[in-house]
ROZANU-580008 format. One record per residue: residue in three letters; chain; z, y, x of N, C-alpha, C in turn. Coordinates in pm, 1 decimal. Layout:
BEGIN
   dolo   sevex        n.z        n.y        n.x       ca.z       ca.y       ca.x        c.z        c.y        c.x
    ALA       A          Z          Y          X          Z          Y          X          Z          Y          X
...
END
This chain:
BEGIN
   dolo   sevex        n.z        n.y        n.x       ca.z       ca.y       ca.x        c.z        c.y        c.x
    UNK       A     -896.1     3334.7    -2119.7     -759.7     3315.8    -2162.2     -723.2     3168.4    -2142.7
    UNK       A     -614.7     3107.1    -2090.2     -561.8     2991.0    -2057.8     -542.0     2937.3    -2163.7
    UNK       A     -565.2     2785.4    -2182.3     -554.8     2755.0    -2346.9     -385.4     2682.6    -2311.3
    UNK       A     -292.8     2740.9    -2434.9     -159.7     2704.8    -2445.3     -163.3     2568.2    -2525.9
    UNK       A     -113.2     2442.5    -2499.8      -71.6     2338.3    -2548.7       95.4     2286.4    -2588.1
    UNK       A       70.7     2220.9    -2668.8      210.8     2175.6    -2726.6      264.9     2062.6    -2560.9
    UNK       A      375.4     2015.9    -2615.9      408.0     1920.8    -2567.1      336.2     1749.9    -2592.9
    UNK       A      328.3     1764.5    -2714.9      251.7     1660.4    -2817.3      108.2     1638.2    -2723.8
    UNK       A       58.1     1723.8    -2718.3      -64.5     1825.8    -2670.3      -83.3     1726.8    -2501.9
    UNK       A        4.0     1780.2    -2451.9       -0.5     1736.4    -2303.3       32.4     1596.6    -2264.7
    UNK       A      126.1     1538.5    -2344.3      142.4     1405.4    -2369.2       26.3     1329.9    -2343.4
    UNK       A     -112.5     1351.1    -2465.3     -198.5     1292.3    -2485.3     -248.9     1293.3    -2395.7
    UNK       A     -322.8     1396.3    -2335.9     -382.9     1452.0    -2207.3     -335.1     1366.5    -2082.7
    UNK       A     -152.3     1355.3    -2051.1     -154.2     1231.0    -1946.0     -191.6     1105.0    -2007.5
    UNK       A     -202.6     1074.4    -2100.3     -231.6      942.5    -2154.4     -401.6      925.2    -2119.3
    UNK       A     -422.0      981.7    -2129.9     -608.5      989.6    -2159.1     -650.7      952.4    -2010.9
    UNK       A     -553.4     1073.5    -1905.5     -578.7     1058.1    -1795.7     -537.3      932.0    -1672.4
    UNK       A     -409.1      882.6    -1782.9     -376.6      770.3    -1705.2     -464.3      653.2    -1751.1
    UNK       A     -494.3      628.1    -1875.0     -604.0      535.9    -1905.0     -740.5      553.0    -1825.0
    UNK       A     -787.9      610.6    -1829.1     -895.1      652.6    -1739.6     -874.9      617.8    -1642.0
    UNK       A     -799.5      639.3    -1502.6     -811.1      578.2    -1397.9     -760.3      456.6    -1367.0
    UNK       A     -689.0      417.8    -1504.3     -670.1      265.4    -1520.2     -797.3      178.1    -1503.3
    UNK       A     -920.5      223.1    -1588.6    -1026.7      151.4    -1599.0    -1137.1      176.7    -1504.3
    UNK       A    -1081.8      322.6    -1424.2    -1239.0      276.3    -1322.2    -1196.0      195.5    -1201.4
    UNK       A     -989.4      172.7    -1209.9     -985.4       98.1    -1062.5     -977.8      -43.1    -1122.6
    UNK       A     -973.6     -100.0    -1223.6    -1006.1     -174.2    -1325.2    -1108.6     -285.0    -1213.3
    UNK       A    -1038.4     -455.8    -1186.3     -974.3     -482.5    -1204.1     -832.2     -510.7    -1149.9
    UNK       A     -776.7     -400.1    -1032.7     -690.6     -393.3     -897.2     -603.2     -337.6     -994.9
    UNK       A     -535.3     -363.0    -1000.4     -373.0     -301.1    -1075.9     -306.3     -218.9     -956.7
    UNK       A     -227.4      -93.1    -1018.8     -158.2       -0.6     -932.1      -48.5      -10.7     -964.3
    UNK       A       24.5       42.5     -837.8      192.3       86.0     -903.0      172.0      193.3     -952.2
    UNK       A      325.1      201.5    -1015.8      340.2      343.7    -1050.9      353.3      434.5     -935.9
    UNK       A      456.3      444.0     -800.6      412.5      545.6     -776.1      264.8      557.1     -705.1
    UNK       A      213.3      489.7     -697.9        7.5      534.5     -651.3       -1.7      628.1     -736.4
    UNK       A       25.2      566.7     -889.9      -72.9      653.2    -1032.7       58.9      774.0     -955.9
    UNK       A      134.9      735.8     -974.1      200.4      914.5     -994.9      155.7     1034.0     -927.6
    UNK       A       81.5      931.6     -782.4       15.6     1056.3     -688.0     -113.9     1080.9     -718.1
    UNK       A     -169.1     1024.6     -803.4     -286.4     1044.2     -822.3     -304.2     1119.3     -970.2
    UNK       A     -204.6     1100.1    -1033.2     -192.0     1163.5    -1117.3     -167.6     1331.7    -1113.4
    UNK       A     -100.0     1340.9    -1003.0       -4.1     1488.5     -977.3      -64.9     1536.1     -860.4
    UNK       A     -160.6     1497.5     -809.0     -243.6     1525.1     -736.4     -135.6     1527.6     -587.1
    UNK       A      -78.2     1400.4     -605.0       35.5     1446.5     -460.4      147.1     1561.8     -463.7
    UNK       A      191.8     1619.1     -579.6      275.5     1678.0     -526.1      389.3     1688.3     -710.7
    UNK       A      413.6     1563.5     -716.1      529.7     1494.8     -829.2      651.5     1536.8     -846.1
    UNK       A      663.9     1614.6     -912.9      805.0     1699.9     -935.7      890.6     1566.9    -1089.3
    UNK       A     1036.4     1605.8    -1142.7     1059.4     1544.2    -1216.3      982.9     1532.6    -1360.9
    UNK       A      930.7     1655.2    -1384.2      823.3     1633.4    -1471.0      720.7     1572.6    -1554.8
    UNK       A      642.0     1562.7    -1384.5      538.4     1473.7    -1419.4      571.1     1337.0    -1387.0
    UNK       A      698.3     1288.3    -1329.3      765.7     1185.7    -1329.6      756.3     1096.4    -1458.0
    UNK       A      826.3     1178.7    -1543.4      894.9     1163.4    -1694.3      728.2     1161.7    -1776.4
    UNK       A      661.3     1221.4    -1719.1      543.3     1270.0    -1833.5      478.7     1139.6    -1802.3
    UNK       A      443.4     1050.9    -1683.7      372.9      935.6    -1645.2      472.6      779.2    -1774.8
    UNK       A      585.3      838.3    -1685.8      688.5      705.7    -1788.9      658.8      725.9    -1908.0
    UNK       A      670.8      843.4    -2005.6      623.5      840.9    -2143.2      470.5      788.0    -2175.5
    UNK       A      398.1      819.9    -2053.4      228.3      769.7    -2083.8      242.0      602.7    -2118.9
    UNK       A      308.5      547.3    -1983.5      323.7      416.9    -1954.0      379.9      379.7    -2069.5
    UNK       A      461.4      422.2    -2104.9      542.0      368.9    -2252.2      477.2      343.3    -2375.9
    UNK       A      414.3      450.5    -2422.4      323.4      531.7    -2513.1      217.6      393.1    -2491.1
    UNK       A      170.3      422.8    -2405.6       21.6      323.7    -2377.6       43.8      177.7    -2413.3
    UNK       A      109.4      133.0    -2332.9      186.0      -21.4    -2329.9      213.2      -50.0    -2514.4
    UNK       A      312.4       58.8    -2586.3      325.7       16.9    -2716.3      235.3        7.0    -2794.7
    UNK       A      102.5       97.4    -2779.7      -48.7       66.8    -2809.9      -97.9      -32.9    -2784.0
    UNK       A      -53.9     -144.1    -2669.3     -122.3     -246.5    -2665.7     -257.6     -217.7    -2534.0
    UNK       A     -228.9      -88.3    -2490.4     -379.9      -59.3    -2388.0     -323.5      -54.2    -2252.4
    UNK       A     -190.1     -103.9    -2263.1     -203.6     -126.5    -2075.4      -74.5     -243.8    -2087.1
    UNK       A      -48.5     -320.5    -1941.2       43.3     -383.9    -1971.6      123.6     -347.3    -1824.1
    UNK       A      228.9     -380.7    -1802.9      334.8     -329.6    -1719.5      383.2     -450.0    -1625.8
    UNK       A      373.9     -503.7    -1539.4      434.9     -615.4    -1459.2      511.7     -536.8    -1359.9
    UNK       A      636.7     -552.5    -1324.8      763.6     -487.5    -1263.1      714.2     -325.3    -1243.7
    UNK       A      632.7     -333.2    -1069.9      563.0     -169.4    -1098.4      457.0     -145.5    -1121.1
    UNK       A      431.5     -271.3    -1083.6      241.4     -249.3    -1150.0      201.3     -281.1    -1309.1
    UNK       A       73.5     -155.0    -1284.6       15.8     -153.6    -1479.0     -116.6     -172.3    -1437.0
    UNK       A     -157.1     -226.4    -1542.5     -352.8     -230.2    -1578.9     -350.6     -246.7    -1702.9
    UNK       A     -493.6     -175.7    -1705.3     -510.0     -168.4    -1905.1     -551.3     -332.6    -1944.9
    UNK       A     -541.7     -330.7    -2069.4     -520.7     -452.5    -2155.9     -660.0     -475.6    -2109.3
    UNK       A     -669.1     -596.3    -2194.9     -805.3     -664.4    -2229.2     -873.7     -591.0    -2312.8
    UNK       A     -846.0     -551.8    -2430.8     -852.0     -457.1    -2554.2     -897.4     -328.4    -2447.9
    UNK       A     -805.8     -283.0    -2410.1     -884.0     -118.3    -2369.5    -1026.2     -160.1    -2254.9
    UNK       A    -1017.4     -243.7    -2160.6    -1105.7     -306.0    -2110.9    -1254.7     -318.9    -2195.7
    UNK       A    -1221.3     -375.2    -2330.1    -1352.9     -434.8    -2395.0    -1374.7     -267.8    -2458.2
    UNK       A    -1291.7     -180.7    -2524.0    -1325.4     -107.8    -2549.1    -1441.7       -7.6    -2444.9
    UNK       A    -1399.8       19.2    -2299.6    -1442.6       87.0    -2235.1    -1594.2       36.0    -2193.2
    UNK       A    -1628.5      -61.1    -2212.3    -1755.4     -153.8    -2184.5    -1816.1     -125.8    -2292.7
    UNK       A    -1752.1     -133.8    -2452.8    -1810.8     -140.5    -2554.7    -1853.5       74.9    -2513.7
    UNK       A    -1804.5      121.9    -2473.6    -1864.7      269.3    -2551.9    -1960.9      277.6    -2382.5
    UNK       A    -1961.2      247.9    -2292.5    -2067.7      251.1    -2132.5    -2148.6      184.1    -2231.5
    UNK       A    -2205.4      145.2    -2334.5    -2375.4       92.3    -2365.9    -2371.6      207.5    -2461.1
END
């Protein structure tokens, strides 16, 4: 059976996923649209458009990524975090 998620739900899920490939291309900063294709596996409808901008948003107000015009990379903070849990 397909597991049904909220919106709330899926939110997190791009968040998780955009952090994540924040830190393994970590320290090369991307634009947004790279992440968007890599996110959507290449094929970006308005959707997952909107669902990336809320990540970016979401994330950034956390303090775990930062935003320069189109390019993002995670903070210092999510950085030390991701080192701190690899030991």
């Amino acid at each position: 059976m397909d597991e049904i998620r909220t919106p709330a739900e899926d939110d997190v899920a791009v968040e998780a996923a955009v952090l994540r490939l924040l830190l393994e291309l970590h320290p090369a900063p991307i634009c947004f649209e790279e992440l968007l294709r890599e996110i959507a596996a290449g094929t970006a409808d308005f959707a997952q458009h909107d669902a990336l901008e809320r990540a970016l948003r979401d994330l950034a107000a956390s303090g775990l990524l930062h935003r320069n015009g189109d390019f993002v990379l995670p903070s210092r903070a999510a950085v030390r975090f991701d080192e701190l849990l690899a030991r």
